[in-house]
C-alpha positions in Angstrom: -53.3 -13.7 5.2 -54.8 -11.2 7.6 -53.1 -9.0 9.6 -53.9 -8.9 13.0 -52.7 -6.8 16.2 -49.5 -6.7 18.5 -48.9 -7.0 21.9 -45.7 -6.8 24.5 -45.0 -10.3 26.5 -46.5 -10.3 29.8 -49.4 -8.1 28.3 -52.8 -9.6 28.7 -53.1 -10.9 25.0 -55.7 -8.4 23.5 -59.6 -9.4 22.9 -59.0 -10.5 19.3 -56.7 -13.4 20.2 -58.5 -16.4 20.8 -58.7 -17.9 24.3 -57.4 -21.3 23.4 -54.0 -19.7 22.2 -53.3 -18.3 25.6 -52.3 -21.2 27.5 -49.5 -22.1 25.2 -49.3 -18.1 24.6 -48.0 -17.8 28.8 -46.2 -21.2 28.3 -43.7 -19.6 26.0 -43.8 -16.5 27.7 -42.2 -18.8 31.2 -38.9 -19.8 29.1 -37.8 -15.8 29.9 -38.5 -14.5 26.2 -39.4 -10.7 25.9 -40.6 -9.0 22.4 -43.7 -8.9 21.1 -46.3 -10.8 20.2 -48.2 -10.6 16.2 -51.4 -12.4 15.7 -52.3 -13.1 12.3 -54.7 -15.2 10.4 -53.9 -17.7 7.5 -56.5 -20.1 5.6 -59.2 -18.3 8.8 -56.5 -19.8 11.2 -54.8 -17.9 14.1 -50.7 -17.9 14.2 -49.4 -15.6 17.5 -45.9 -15.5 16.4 -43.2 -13.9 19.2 -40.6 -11.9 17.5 -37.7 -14.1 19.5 -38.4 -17.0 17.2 -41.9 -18.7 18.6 -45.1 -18.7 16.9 -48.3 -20.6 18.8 -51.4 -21.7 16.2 -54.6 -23.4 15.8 -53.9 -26.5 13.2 -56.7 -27.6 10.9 -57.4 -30.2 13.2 -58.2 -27.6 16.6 -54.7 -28.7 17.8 -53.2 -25.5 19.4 -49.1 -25.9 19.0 -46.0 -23.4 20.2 -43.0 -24.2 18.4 -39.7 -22.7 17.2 -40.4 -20.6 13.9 -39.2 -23.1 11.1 -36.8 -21.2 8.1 
C-alpha cells in the first residue's frame, strides 16, 4: 500500500487524485457527509476513502465505484 494525501469534503480534491474518482468523489459528498477524505494506492490502484464510512476506487477492470466501507 501507498500512502497518499488528505483532503476536507467540499475541498477541490488535490492534484494527486485522479480525475475519474471525482465524479463519484462529489456524488458522495451530496448525501451531507463532512470529514475528510484519504487517498491511497493498493496493487497501483487508487481508494479515496471518507472517514464517515465511504471509500470511492478504481477496480481492476477501470470501473470507478463509491460504496459503504465493508468490515
Amino acid at each position: 500500500m501507498q500512502l497518499g494525501t488528505r483532503w476536507a469534503t467540499g475541498a477541490k480534491p488535490p492534484t494527486s487524485v485522479p480525475a475519474e474518482l471525482h465524479p463519484a468523489i462529489t456524488e458522495v459528498e451530496a448525501r451531507g457527509l463532512t470529514g475528510h477524505w484519504t487517498l491511497t494506492w493498493l496493487e497501483g490502484r487508487p481508494i479515496a476513502e471518507l472517514d464517515a464510512g465511504w471509500e470511492v476506487l478504481l477496480s481492476s477492470t477501470g470501473e470507478v465505484i463509491a460504496r459503504p466501507f465493508e468490515d
